[in-house]
C-alpha positions, 0 to 999 in steps of 0.5 A: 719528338725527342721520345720518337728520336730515341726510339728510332735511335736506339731502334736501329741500333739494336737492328745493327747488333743484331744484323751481323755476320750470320744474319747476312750469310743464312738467309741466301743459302737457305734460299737456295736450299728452298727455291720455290719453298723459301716462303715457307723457309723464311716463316720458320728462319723468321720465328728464330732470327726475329720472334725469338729475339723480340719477344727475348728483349720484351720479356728482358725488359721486364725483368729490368735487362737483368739476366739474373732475375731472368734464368735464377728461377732455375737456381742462382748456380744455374743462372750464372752458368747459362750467362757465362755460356750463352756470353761466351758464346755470343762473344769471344768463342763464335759470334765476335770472331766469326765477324771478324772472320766473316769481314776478311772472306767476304769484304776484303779478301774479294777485293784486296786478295793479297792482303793477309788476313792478320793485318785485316782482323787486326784493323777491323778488331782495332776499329771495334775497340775504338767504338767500345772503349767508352760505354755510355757512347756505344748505342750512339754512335752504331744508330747514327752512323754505322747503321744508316752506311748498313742499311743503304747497301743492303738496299741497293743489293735487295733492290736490283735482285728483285728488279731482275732476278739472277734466275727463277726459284726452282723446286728443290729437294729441300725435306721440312722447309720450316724446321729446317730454316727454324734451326738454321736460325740458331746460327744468327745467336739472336735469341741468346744475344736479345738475353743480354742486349736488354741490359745495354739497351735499357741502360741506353733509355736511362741515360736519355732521362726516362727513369719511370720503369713503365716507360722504360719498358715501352720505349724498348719494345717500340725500338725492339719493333723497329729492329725487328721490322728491318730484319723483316725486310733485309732477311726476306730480301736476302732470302729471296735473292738465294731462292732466285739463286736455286737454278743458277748454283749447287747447294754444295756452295760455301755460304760467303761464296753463295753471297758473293756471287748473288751480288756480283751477278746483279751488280757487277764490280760494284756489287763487290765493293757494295757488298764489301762495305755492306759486310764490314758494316753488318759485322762491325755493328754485331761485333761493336754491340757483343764486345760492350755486352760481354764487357758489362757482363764480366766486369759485373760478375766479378764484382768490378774486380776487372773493369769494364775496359780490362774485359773488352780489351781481352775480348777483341784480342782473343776474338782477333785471333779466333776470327783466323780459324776462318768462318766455316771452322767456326759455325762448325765449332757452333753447331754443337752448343747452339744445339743445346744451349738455344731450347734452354733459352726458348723455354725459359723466354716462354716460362718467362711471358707467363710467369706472372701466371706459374705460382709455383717457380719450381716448375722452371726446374722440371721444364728446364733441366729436361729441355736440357738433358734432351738438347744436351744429346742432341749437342753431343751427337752433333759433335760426334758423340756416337749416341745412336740408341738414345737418339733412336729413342728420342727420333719417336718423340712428338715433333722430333722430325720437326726438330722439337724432340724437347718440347713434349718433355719439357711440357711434362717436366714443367707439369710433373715439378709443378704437381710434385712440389706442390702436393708435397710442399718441397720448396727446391729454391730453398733447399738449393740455398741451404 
């Protein structure tokens, strides 16, 4: 009985730092897009916002939480340069500001309109210190309060739209449902989050007295199971409120104002205040798990040199002042490095599964640095880099329409390092090192 608690414990926990301010956004607005599509949407939104992330936390677990053993069969360089991105990103740059951000527009300011969005982002980063201030409490403390709070909202709107839907899903002019919810996905960060999540969640399972490394493993994948069954649920629930939206609002809404006016519609003044708490706890979750994340993280790449308790107080400071650029400066500010640094990470997750079967690690290289160099264009192009004769190239590629232009090159980077080093016995790991 104490096993399935802490399953279920930490299950729920690493659902409630995974549902967060993108997580609650997306999926109404691509339901929208979608309308009578929004099954096929929600597939390739699903294999972004809950695959990825779930096999990420499975191939983590194996490699003891430690982003380390994950990425350094690339190169140690390259490791500790992708785990400062990737923590970045998740972190003070984009996803912990963007909840603080997301709180304010969509959780206060609808009800308390006068109150200035300082003192919000203010007392909402102040909350999340409280709970981060002491790590060993942190997987506690969101599993058995904050999110049972979460999930009751999101139940009570998910409910009343599919008991009486606002309208009827209408066939839009949505172009390749699947890629594009595929890569609308990225905004969730689930998959790079699920890279350094592993880390808080294992050590979790060992404060709880499980010590032996294979049942370490299989209590995270059973909790790793269950916050990928309520993201099942919330994410095809939100978006099939979004579809049943596609004849009531134009696809040139904002994504909070989408949301909002779902919730109001079906619940009235009440659904203002459900959503306001179904918001504020969504995004204090995410952000309560980030900011833990990001402090382990530096603390240990500087060797202990700043405390744990140093970082997270410079992360919430400088989160709370990003989070007032507001939500859509911020997911426009992310579109750029999601687009390069989120194929890097898929193929990694994908070499990682079968690692056990790549006898030659050089072949991490080939595959990784050519994903790389490709989504590394479509990066800049999507940050306004005029790169159209590259691009032209890279649009005749195999499933570039589909949104995967890297994935042949990377398939031929991966065979191409695999043969070359091997028929000429170049150990590139060693000659980085020397």
């Amino acid at each position: 009985m104490k096993k399935f608690n802490d399953i279920l414990v930490i299950g729920l926990a690493l659902f409630a730092m995974f549902f967060g301010a993108g997580n609650l956004i997306f999926p109404p607005y691509i339901g929208l897009l979608s309308g009578d599509k929004w099954f096929v949407s929600l597939i390739g939104f699903l294999l972004t916002g809950i695959g990825l992330p779930l096999v990420g936390i499975i191939v983590m677990a194996k490699n003891d939480g430690e982003f380390e053993k994950f990425a350094s069969k690339v190169g140690t360089k390259f490791s500790k340069i992708l785990g400062v991105v990737i923590m970045l990103a998740i972190g003070p740059l984009l996803a912990i500001p963007r909840t603080g951000a997301t709180t304010y527009e969509m959780g206060v300011k609808p009800l308390f309109p006068n109150v200035s969005p300082i003192l919000a982002t203010t007392v909402f980063f102040a909350i999340n210190l409280y709970f981060v201030i002491n790590p060993s409490s942190v997987i506690d403390k969101i599993g058995k309060i904050l999110t049972p709070i979460l999930l009751l909202m999101l139940t009570i709107i998910i409910a009343k739209g599919i008991i009486s839907p606002i309208g009827e899903m209408q066939s839009t002019a949505i172009e390749n449902p699947f890629s594009r919810a595929f890569s609308e996905g990225y905004q969730t960060m689930d998959a790079l989050a699920s890279t350094v999540f592993a880390g808080i969640v294992i050590g979790s399972v060992v404060a709880k007295g499980y010590k032996n490394k294979k049942e370490q493993i299989k209590l995270t994948v059973f909790s790793a199971l269950i916050a990928a069954s309520g993201l099942l649920l919330v994410y095809g629930g939100l978006m099939y409120l979004g579809a049943t939206a596609s004849a009531v609002y134009s696809t040139d809404i904002a994504k909070t104002i989408l949301t909002i006016n779902i919730t109001e519609q079906l619940l009235g003044s009440f659904g203002k205040i459900a959503l306001g708490l179904a918001v504020a706890f969504a995004c204090l979750t995410t952000s309560v798990g980030l900011t833990a994340t990001a402090g382990e993280f530096f603390s240990k790449l500087t060797n202990n040199k700043i405390s744990y308790k140093a970082v997270v107080i410079l992360v919430t400071v400088f989160s709370a002042v990003v989070s007032n650029f507001g939500v859509e400066m911020i997911v426009k500010i992310a579109v750029p490095l999601l687009v390069t640094v989120y194929p890097v990470v898929i193929v990694l997750i994908a070499l990682n599964i079968f690692d056990d079967f790549i006898k030659n690690k050089n072949a991490y290289k080939g595959a990784v640095y050519v994903t790389l160099l490709i989504s590394l264009v479509d990066g800049l192009n999507s940050a306004g880099v005029n790169l159209s004769t590259i691009q032209n190239i890279l649009s005749r590629l195999p499933f570039a329409k589909a949104g995967f232009a890297w994935l042949l090159p990377a398939i031929l980077g991966f065979s191409i390092a695999s043969v070359i080093t091997t028929n000429n016995k170049i150990d590139i790991d060693t000659k980085d090192a020397a």
